[in-house]
N, C-alpha and C positions, 0 to 999 in steps of 0.2 A: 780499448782494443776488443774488437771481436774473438771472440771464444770458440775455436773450432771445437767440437763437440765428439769428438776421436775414443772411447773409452775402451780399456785393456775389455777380454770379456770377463762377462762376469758370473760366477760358477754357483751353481748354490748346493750343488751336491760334488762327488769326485764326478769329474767328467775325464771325458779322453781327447777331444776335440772342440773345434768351437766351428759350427755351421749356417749356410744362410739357406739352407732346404727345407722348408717345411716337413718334408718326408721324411729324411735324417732326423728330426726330433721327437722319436716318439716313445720315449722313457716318461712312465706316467709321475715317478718319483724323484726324478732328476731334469733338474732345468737349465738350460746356458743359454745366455743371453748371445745373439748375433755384433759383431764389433759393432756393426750400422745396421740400422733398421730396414732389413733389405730380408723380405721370407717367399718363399716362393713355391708353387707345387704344380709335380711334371715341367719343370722347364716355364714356369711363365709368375711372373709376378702377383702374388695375391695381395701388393699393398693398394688401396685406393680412397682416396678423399676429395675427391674432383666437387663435390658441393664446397668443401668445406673451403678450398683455393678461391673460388666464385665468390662465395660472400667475404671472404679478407679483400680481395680485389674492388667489389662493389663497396666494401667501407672505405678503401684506400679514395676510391674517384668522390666520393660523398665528403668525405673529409676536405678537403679537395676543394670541392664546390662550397663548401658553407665560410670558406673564404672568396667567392667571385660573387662580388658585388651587383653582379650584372644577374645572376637566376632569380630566378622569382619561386617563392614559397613552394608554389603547383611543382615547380621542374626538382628541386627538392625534396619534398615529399616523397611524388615518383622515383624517385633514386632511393627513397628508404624503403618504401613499399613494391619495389619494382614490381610490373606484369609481364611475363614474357610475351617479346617480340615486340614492346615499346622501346624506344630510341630515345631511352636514360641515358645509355654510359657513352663513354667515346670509344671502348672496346664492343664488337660485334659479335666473340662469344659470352660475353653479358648480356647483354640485350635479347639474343636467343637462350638465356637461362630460364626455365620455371621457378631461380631462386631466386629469395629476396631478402635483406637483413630484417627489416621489422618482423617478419614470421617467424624468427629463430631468436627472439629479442625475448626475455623473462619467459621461456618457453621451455624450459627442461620438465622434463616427467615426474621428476624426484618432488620440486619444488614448486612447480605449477600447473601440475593437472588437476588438482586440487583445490587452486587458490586462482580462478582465472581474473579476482577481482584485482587484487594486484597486480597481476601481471600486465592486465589494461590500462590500472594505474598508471605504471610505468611509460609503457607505450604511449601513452597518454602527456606525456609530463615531457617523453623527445619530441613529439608531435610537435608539443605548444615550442619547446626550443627552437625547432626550424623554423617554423613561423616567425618568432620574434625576429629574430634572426635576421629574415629576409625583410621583414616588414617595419621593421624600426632599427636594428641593426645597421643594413646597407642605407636605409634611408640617412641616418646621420654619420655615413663612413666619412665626411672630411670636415664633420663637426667636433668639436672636442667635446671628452665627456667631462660632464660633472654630472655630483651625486643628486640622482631622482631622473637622469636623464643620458640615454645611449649616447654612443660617439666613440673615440679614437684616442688615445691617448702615446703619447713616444715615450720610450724608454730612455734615464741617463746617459747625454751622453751621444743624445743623435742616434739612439739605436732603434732595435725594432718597434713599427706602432701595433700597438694593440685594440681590437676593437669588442669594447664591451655595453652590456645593457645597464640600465640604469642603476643597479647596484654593484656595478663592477665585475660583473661575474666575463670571463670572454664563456659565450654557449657553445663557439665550434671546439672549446676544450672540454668542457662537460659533457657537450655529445659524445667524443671520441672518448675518452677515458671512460666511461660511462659504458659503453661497449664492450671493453676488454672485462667486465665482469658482466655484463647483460648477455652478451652474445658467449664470446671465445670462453670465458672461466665457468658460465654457466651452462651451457651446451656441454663441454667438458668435462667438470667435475661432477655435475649431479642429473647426466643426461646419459650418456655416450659410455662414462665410466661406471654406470650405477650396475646393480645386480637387475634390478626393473627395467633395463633395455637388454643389457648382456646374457643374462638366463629369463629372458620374456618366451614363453612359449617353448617351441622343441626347441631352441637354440642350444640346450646341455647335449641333448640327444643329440640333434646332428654334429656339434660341431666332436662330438666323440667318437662319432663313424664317419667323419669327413664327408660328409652331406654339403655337397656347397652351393648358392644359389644358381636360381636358374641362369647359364651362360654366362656363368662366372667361375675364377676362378682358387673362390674364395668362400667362406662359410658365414653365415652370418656374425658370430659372433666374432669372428676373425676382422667381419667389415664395421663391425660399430667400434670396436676397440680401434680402427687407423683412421675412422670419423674423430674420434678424438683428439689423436693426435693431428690432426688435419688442422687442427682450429688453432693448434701453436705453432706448428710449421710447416702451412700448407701453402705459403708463398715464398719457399727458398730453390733457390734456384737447384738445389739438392739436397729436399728432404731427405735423402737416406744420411745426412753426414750435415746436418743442420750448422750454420756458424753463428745465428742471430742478428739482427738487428735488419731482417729481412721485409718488414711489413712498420706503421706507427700502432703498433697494438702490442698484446699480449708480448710476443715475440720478441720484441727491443726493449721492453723493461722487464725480460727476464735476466737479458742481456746487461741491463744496467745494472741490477739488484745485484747479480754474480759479479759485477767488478768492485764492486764494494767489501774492501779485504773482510768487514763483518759478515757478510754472507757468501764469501765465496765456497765454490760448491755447490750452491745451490744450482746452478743452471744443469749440471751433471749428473746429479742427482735425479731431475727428473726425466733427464734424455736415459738413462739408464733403466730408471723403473720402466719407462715404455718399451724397452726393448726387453726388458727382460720378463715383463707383465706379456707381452706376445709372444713370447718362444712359450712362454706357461700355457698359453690357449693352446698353442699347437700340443704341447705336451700333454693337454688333457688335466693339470695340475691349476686347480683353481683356486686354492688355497693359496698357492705362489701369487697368481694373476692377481686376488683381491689385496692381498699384502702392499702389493706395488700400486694398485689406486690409493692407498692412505699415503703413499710417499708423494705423491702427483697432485694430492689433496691439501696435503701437509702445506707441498712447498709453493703452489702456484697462490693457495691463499696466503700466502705469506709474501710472495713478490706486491698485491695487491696493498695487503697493509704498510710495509716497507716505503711505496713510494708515496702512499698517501701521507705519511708524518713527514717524510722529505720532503714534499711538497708544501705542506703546512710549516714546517721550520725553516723555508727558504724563502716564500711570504712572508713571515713574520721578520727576517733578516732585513729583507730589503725595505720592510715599511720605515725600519728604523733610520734607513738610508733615503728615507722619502720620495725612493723612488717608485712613484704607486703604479705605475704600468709596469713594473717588471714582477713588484707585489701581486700587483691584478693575475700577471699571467699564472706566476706561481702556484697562488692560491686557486687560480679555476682548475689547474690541475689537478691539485690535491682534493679539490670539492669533486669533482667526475669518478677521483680512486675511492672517496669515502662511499661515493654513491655506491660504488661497485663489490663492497666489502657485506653486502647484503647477497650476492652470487658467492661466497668465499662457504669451505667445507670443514665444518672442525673432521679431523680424522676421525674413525670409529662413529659417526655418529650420524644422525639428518639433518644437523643443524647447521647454518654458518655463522659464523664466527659475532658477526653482528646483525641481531633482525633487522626488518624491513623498518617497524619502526623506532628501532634505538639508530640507524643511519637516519631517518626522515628527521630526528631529534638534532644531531648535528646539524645536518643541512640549514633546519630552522633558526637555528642560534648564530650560523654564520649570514645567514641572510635578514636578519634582526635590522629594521632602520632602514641603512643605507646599505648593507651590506656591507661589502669589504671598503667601502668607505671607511667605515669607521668601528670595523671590528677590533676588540683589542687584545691584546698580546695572550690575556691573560686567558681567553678563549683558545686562541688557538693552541697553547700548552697545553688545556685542559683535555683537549679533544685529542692530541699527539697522545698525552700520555697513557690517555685510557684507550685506544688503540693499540699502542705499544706492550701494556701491560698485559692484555688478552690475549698479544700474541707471544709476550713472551722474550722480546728485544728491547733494549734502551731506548730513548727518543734521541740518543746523541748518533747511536749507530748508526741509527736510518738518517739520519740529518747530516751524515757526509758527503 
């Protein structure tokens, strides 16, 4: 069941009211969260993330296509890389976007202005996926697969088929799960959320005298803090009052994690910190506001890790039940969230949760051979548990 996202306010000092005016909130010592993520000054709305809706959108139709047999590599590609005013998507405010996913892919400030080698890595590594993809993938879409060679596999039972490359992996799931920490967790937690975008420049100074940009009607640091939030629910039909399960990314396996009685609250938790991490910018109160990025940090890299043991404990279920396309699918999924635990933010710190390359480490050991052919049990526990133990949850928990 979807999770209306409705929360009492929330007070961090005595307050007397609870408001959606930016203007109304300007106790530098006292903060209160708005019920919904709704601030506004002089009468007009200063929330906005209109990139950030564009690229869910544009991964939505990509995702999409790396299931249609019929694209070709090139048309692909162009949908990762989009150029404005190319005729990628089947929507025409896409197409007149200057955005594109690859650009905002292993590209936070915190974590890769520094380090462009990897970040191309990366880039590099979805490239060769689309490619296969299109080029040996669709090519044996009504071939079956076996191991050393792509094709199509049906799940027990007459159910869904699945189409994977020669080691079992399906790529249209490692691409997209691979996202939700490339793009949305990383743009997010170590871009949008850092102190190195939010106080870059005069941003302290103005947004303390309400300096807002030019023709707008909002401050900078007002605008990179609703970029953030953009990236988790910038495709609901009303982000001020979020329900979930609104985009296949971030957003829906926030959704999932919070229905699992071991993590519920979490979805709440961090619709709350953002509301009340932005009543603090207007308040001037920055100590509030950075409080509430470790709670946003905390818990989204924790949705990440969460599904990726799920995901590896529901492969390994189903291998046992010999059903290896439903294995296949499970485990591609789980491989895209391990991928993605390299974008994750331990709290207090610059680091996430697991480097880049103790995940390439994983990766490697599951793709040993034949890959998920013939990976064994005893791998993928290995990999659950030290996941699970870093973050701090059981491997049974998350395996519900």
């Amino acid at each position: 069941m979807k999770n209306v996202l409705i929360s009492s306010c929330l007070i961090l000092a005595i307050l007397t009211s609870c408001s959606n005016d930016d203007d109304s909130i300007n106790l530098v010592d006292q903060v209160e969260a708005p019920i919904t993520y709704q601030f506004t000054r002089n009468g007009s709305s200063t929330v906005n993330f209109e990139g950030q809706t564009t690229r869910i959108q544009m991964a939505q139709e990509l995702n999409v296509a790396l299931m249609d047999n019929s694209k070709s590599a090139t048309e692909l590609q162009n949908m990762f890389a989009h150029v404005q005013n190319e005729n990628d998507f089947s929507e025409l405010n896409l197409n007149s976007s200057d955005k594109s996913i690859r650009s905002k892919v292993a590209a936070s400030k915190d974590y890769f202005s520094a380090n462009t080698t990897v970040s191309n890595s990366i880039k590099s590594t979805m490239d060769g996926w689309i490619t296969y993809q299109a080029n040996l993938v669709f090519v044996n879409w009504e071939i079956t697969a076996i191991p050393g060679s792509a094709g199509q596999l049906q799940q027990s039972g007459g159910g869904s088929i699945r189409y994977v490359n020669a080691k079992g992996l399906e790529l249209n799931q490692a691409f997209a799960k691979t996202l939700i920490g490339g793009l949305m967790a990383d743009q997010m937690l170590n871009n949008y959320l850092s102190t190195s975008i939010l106080d870059e420049g005069s941003n302290i100074e103005n947004n303390n005298n309400n300096v807002v940009e030019e023709g707008m009607p909002y401050t900078t640091m007002e605008h990179k803090w609703d970029e953030a939030y953009g990236y988790l629910y910038g495709n609901e039909d009303n982000p001020d009052v979020p329900v979930l399960g609104a985009d296949s990314f971030l957003n829906t396996y926030l959704n999932q994690v919070d229905e699992d009685e071991d993590f519920t609250g979490t979805a709440s938790a961090v619709y709350d910190a953002f509301k009340l991490g932005r009543a603090a910018i207007v308040a001037k109160n920055y100590e509030v506001r950075d409080a509430q990025v470790q709670i946003i940090r905390e818990n989204i890299s924790k949705v990440i890790a969460v599904r990726a043991v799920h995901y590896l404990q529901a492969g390994k279920s189903r291998l046992a039940e010999n059903d290896m396309a439903s294995a296949f699918h499970q485990l591609s999924e789980g491989f895209g969230f391990i991928n993605s635990l390299q974008f994750t933010r331990k709290p207090n710190t610059d680091v996430p949760y697991f480097s880049h390359e103790e995940v390439n480490s994983f990766l490697t050991e599951l793709m040993e051979d034949n890959g998920f052919w013939d990976v064994s049990v005893e791998t993928l526990d290995i990999i659950s548990e030290e996941i699970a133990a870093r973050f701090g949850f059981t491997v049974e928990a998350a395996a519900d």
